[in-house]
C-alpha positions as CSV (number, residue, x, y, z in Angstrom):
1,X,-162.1,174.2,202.6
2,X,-158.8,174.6,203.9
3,X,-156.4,177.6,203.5
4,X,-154.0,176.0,201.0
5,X,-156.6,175.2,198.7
6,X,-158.5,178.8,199.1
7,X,-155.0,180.8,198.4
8,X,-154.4,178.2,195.1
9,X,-158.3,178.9,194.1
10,X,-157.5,182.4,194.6
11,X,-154.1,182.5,192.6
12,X,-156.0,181.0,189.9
13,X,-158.7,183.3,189.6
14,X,-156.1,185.8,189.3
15,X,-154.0,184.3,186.8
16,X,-157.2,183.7,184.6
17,X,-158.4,187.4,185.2
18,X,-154.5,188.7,184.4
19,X,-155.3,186.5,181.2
20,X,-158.7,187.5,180.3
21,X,-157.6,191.2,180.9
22,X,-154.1,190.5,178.8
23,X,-156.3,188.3,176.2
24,X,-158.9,191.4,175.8
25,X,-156.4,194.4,175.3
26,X,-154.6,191.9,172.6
27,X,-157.9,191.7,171.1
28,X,-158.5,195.6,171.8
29,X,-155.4,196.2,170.0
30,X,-155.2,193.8,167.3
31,X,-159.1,195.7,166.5
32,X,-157.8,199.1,167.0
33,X,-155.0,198.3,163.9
34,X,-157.5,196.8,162.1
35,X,-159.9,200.1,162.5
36,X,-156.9,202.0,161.3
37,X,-156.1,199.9,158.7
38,X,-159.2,199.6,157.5
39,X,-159.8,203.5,157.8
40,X,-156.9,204.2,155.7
41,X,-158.3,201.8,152.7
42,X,-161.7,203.7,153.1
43,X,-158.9,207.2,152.4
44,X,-157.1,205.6,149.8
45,X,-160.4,204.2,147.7
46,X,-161.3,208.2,148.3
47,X,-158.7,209.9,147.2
48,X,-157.9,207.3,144.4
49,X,-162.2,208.0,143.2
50,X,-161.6,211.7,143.6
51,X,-158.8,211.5,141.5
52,X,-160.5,209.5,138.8
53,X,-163.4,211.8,138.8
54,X,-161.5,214.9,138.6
55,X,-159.6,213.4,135.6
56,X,-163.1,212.4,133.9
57,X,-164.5,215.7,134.4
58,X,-161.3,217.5,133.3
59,X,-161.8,215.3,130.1
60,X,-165.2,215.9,129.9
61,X,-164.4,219.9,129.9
62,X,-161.3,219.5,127.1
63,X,-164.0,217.5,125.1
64,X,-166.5,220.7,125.5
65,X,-163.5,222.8,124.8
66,X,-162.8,221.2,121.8
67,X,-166.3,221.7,120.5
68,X,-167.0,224.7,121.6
69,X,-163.3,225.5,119.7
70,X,-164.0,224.0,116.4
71,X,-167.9,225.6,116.4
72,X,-166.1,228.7,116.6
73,X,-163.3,227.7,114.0
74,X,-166.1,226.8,111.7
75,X,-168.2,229.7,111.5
76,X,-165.2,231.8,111.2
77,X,-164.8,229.7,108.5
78,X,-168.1,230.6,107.0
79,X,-167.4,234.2,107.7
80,X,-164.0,234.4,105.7
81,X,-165.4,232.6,102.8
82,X,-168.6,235.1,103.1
83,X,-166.7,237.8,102.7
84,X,-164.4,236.4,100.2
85,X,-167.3,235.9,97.8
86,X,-169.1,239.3,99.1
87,X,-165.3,240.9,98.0
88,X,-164.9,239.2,94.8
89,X,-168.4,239.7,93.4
90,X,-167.6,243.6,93.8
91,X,-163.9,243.5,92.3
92,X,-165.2,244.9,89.5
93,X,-166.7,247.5,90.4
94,X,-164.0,248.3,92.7
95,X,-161.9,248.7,89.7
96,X,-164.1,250.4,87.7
97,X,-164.5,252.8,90.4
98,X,-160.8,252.9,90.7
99,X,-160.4,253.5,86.6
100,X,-163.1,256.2,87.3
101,X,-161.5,258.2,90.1
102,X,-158.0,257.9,88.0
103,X,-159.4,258.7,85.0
104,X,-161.2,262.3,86.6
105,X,-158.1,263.1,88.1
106,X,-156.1,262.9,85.2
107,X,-158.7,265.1,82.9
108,X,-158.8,267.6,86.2
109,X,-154.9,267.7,85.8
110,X,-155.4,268.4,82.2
């Protein structure tokens, strides 16, 4: 083979290995962004799933909240009216007691 045609041959392999090494970091960098790209879905479908279950337990807790809340309202409920009915069932002896007590103190001022 003669010297012309072994420095062309040899040109070319370096022109195709300058373009398989330029064609390969393209493709080393066109992965890289996707990596990234892709990494930073996988952060924002994260973040946006942590959010939404914080929220939905947050609910979850005001819901308890609530019930716990209006269990307590209610049997403070019962209480008062308890008590209401345990008061007004003894008004009358309270004032007879009252009449009593009045009554002795105005015959021991007498």
């Amino acid at each position: 083979m003669p010297r012309p045609e072994v420095l062309d041959r040899i040109k070319e392999a370096e022109r195709e290995a300058t373009e398989i090494v330029t064609d390969a970091e393209t493709e080393h960098d066109r992965r890289l962004e996707e990596a990234r790209e892709e990494a930073e879905q996988i952060r924002a479908d994260a973040k946006a799933a942590a959010a939404e279950s914080a929220e939905q337990r947050l609910e979850e807790a005001r819901e308890e909240i609530d019930a716990d809340r209006e269990e307590i309202l209610e049997e403070g409920r019962e209480t008062r009216e308890r008590l209401e009915a345990h008061a007004d069932e003894r008004v009358d002896e309270v004032v007879n007691y009252v009449v009593e007590s009045f009554e002795e103190a105005v015959h021991a001022q007498t």
